[in-house]
N, C-alpha and C positions, 0 to 999 in steps of 0.2 A: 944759364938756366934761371928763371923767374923762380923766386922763391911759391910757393902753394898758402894760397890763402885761405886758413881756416877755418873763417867767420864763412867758407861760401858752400852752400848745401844745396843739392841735385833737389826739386820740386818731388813729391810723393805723388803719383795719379788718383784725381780723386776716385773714391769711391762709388762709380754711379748706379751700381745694381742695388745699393742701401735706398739710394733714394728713390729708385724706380719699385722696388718693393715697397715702401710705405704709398706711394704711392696709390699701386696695385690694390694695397689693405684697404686705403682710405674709400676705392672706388667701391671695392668689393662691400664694406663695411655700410656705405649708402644704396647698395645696390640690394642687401639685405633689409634694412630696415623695413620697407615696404612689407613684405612677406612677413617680417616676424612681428610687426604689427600689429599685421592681418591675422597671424596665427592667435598671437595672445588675446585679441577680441574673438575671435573664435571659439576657444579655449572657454573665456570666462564665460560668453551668450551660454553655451555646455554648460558650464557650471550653474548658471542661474537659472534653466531650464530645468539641471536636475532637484536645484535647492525648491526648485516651485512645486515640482512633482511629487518630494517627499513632504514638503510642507502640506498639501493638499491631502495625500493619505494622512497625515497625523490631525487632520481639520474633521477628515471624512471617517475617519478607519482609526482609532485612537489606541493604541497598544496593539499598536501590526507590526513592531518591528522585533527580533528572535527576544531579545533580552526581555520584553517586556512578554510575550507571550511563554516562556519559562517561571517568570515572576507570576502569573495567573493561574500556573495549572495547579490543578487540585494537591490539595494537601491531605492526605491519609496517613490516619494515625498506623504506627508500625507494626502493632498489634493486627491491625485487619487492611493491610498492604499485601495483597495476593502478588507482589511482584520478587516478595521477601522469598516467597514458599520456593517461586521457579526456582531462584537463584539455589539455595537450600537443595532441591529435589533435583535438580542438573550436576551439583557435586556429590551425589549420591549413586551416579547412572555412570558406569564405566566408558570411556570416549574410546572406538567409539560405538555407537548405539541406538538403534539395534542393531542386530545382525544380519545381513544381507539377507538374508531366508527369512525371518523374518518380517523384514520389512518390504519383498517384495510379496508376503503374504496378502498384507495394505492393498498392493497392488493389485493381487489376484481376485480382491473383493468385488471389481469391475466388471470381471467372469460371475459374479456369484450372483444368482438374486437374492433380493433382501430377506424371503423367505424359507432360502436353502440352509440348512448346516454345515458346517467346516465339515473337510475330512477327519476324521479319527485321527490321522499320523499328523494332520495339521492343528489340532487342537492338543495332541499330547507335549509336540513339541511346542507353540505356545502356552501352556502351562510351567514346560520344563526354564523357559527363560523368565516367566513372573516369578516364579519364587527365587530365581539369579538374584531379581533387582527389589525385594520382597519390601526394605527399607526405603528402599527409592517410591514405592507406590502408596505405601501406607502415608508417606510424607505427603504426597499430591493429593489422596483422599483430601487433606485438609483443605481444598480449592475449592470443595463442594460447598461453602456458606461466605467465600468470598467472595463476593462479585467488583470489589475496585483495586485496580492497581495503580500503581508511581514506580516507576524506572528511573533511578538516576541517570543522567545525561553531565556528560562534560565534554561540551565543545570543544575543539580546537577551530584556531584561528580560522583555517582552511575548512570550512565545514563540510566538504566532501569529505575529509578524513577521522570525520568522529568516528567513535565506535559505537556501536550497538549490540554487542557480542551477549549481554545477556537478554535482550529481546527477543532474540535471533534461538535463545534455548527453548521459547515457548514451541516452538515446534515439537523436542523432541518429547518435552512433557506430554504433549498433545496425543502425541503419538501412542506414549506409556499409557495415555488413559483410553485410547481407543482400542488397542490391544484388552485391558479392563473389560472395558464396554463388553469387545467380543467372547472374552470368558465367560461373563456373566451371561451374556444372551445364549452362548450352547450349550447353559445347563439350566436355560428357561426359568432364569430370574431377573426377570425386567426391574424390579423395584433397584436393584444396587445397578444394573446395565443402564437406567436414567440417570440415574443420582452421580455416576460417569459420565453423561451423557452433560449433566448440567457442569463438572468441576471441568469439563474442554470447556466448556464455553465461560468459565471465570480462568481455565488460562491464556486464552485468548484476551480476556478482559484486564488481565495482568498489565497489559496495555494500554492505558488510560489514553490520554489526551495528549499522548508524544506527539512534537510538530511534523516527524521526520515519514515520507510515503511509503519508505520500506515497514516503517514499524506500524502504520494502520492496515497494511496490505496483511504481514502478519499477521495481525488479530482477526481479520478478513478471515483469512484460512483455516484459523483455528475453529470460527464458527459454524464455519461450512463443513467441518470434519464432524461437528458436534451434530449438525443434521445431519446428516449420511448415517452417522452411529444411529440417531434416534429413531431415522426411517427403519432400520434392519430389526431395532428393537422393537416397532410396534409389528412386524414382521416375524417374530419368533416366541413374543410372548404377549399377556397382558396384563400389564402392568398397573398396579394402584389407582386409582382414581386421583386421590394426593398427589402423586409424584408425576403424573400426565397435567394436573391444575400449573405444580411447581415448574418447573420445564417449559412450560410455556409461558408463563408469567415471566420468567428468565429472558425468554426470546424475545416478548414485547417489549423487555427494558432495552435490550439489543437494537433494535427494529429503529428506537430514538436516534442510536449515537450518531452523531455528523459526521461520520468516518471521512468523508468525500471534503466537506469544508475545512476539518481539523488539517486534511492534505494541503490544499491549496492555500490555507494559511499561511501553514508554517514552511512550504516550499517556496511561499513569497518572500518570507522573512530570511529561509537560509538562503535564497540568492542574492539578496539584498547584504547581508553580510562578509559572504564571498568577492561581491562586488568591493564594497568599502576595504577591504581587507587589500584586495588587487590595488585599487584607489591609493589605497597609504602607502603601498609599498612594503606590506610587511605579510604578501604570499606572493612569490613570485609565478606569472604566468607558465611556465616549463614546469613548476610542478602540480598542474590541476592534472587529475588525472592522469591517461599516457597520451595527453594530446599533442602533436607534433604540428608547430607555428615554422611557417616557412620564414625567414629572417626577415622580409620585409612587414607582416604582420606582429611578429617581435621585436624592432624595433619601435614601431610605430606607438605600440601600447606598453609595452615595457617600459621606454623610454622618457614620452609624451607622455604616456597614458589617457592622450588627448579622445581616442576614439571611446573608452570605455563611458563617459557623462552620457554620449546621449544611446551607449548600448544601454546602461544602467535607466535609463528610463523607458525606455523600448521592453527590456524586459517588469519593469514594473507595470506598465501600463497593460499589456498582454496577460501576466497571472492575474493585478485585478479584475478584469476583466473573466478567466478562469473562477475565480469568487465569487463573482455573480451570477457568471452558470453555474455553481455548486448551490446557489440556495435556491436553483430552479425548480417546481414539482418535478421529482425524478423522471417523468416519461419524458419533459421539453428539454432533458439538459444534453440525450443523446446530438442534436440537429444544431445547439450552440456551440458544442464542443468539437464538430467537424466544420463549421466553418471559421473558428478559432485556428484550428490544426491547419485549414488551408491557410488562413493569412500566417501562421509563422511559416510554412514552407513555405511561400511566395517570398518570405522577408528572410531567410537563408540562401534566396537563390538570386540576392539583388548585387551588381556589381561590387559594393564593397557592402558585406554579408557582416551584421553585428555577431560576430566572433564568439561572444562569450553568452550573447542571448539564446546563438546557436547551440552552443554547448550543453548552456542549461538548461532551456525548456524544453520539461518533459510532452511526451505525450498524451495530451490531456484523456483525451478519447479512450484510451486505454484504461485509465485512472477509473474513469468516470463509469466506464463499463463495469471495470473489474466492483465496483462499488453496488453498483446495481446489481450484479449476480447474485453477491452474498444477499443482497437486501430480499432477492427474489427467494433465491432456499431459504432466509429463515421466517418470510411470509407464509411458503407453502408448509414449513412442518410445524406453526403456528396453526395454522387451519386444521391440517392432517393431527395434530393432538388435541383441538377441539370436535373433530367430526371422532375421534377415537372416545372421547370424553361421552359425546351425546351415544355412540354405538352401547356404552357399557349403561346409558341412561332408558334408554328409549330398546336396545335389543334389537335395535331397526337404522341402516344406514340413514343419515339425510336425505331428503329427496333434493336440497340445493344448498349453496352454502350460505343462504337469507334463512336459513330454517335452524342454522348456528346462534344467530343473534337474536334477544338479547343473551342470552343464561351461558352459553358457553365464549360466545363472543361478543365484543362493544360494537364492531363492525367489520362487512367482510372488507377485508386489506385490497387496498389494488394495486394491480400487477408494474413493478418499477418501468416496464420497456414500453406500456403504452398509456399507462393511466386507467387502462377499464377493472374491472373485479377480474382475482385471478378466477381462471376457469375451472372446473368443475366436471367430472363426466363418473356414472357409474360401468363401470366396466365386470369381465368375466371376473368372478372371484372378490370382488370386494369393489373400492374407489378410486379414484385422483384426482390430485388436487397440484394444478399446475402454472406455469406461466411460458409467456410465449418466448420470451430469452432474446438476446440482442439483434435477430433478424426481424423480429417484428412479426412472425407468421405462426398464428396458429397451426402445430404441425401435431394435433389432436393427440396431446401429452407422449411424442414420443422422446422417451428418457433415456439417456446413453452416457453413463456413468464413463467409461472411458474416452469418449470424447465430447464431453459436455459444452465445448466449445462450438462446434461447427454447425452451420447452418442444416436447416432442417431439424434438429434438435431441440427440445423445449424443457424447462428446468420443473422439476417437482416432487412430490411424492405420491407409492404406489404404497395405498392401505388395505389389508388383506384379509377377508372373510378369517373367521378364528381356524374352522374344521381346514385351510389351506395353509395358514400359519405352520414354521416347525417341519421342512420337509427334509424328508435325505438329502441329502447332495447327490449332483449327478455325474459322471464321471469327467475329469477335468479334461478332457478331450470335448465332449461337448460343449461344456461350460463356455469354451475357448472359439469355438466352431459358432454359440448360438448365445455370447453375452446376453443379459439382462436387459 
């Protein structure tokens, strides 16, 4: 036997799937370049598109972005900050509040004309819950010589999830003082039922110059609650000459506010925030609201976040655009604002659909309406307290509302939905004074407090001979059967 030679070793097989894989890498790795390239030029054109479109607002638009329009808003001293009182007058009013019978009392005013009197069991038991909150009301009196407020605000990163929790109380204040209102007016004391009449409309005003559309909508409604009280009031009593001058002088300073622009402002500015926020990576897309991204839309933008630059300018260029319908004379901004609304439907409904412009862009139209409404009741019961004004002058209605100006009015107001003077008609039992409302049609002041939205309806006030003032109520069967 051959001795075994040590020195000799069986060959190892090479390796060839190592080098068939780098290989593989290497093709792959040039078979990307191309694309990712093309993405990162993509990517950046996005980006300098955006940086051109924010630079062009800061050229055009100088303190449009949220930080800076917080930095602008008014500063009221805290002494006569009406925003102090709500806060103050909300932790006074037990939550919560009112009480359903109560408060569908509100309700039942829609059945009542503005002429009628509460029931007796409805007026007892309204009584019986003002002296409940007796602390809570005498606090809110004090709204009556405020007319400016400031809210603090504290952002969070995700601006959909700020709070507005004490804005949001002016409502029930509102409420406390329309309940007020109503007391005073079923024991036929207009002087303190106005001077209620005017502290809604400084809680409303509690409101300043917030950028946020729920918090002008708010203030919105508080004014509008503040007419409806005033119509009823000049409906059940008559009231000072002073206090019909003061009340309206209120309402013209009202009648200024940009409610509509302060909106589209600052709705440009918190999408703009939202946007950067998504941009950096420090809001994650899964938690804006409860919106459900199918995973190729969440990766794409989560991930890349490559689609958001030219959403983020698609929706800036669209609210500007909203902007300058808002400083349109009221009656042209209806006609701008629906063919706005068309092109963002059309731009939700495009193969790959900007996601977050979707999201956020509200409905202008709606905005824009709801802005005109108010604007229109607090025209007509601007007029309706200067035709009550000349009534208690002259002992004689107007024969029109040109017979107002100059001594009770600078000029007759015209109507937000079309641009003409609002209209005018002497009817059975006294006057009106009204507007035609967002259909455009003279529908010869017919007023429907319960659905004051629908077509055929027209927005105003109905002013009532004195000897028709102050009636019983009629049985709430009818009431229900034959609304106001």
């Amino acid at each position: 036997m051959k001795p075994v030679d040590e020195s000799f070793t069986i060959a190892k097989p090479r390796r060839r799937w190592l080098k068939r894989l780098g290989c593989g890498l290497l093709i792959l790795l040039i078979l990307l370049i191309p694309p990712t390239c093309a993405w990162v030029m993509w990517d950046h054109s996005l980006r300098e598109r955006l940086d051109e479109a924010l630079a062009e607002l800061d050229r055009t638009d100088p303190g449009w972005r949220l930080e800076d329009i917080e930095a602008a808003r008014e500063q009221i001293p805290e002494d006569e900050n009406s925003a102090r009182v709500i806060i103050a007058v909300s932790k006074l009013l037990p939550k919560p509040w009112p009480p359903q019978d109560l408060d569908d009392l509100l309700a039942h005013l829609a059945h009542l004309a503005p002429q009628e009197q509460l029931a007796t069991e409805d007026f007892a038991r309204l009584n019986q819950e003002l002296e409940k909150v007796r602390p809570a009301l005498d606090e809110a009196h004090g709204l009556m010589n405020m007319p400016r407020g400031r809210h603090r605000i504290i952002y969070e990163r995700n601006t959909l999830e700020t709070r507005l929790n004490d804005q949001g109380e002016a409502r029930r204040i509102v409420k406390l003082l329309e309940f007020d209102a109503l007391r005073h007016n079923q024991n036929g004391d207009g002087k303190n039922a106005l001077a209620s009449c005017r502290a809604t409309i400084n809680a409303g005003r509690s409101i300043g110059d917030e950028p946020f559309a729920v918090s002008q909508l708010v203030r919105d409604a508080c004014v509008i609650a503040a007419c409806n009280a005033a119509e009823r009031t000049l409906a059940q009593s008559e009231p000072p000459p002073d206090e019909l001058t003061s009340l309206q002088r209120t309402l013209e300073r009202e009648d200024t506010h940009p409610d509509l622009l302060i909106i589209m402002r600052g709705e440009r500015a918190i999408c703009h925030a939202l946007f950067d926020a998504v941009e950096s990576g420090d809001v994650s897309l899964n938690g804006l609201a409860d919106v459900r991204w199918n995973w190729l839309e969440y990766a794409l933008i989560s991930i890349w976040r490559m689609n958001t630059h030219e959403d983020h300018v698609l929706m800036l260029s669209l609210m500007t655009r909203a902007i300058t319908n808002a400083r349109l004379p009221m009656h042209e901004q209806s006609e701008a604002e629906r063919q706005l609304d068309q092109e963002a439907h059309q731009v939700r409904s495009l193969p790959r659909p900007p996601i977050l412009t979707g999201l956020l862009m509200p409905p202008m139209s709606k905005w824009g309406e709801a802005s005109r409404r108010t604007h229109a009741y607090i025209r007509c019961t601007i007029v309706g307290l200067a035709a009550e004004r000349y009534r208690r002058t002259h002992k004689t209605w107007p024969d029109s509302l040109e017979s107002l100006c100059p001594q009770f009015l600078a000029a007759v107001p015209l109507d937000p939905f079309d641009g003409k003077s609002l209209r005018f008609r002497r009817v059975e039992d006294g006057v009106m004074i009204y507007s035609v409302s967002s259909d455009g049609t003279d529908d010869n002041g017919n007023l429907d407090r319960e659905h004051p939205n629908q077509p055929g309806v027209d927005i105003g006030v109905r002013l009532w001979d004195v000897v028709k003032r102050r009636q019983p109520p009629r049985p709430k069967a009818q009431q229900e059967d034959n609304p106001r």
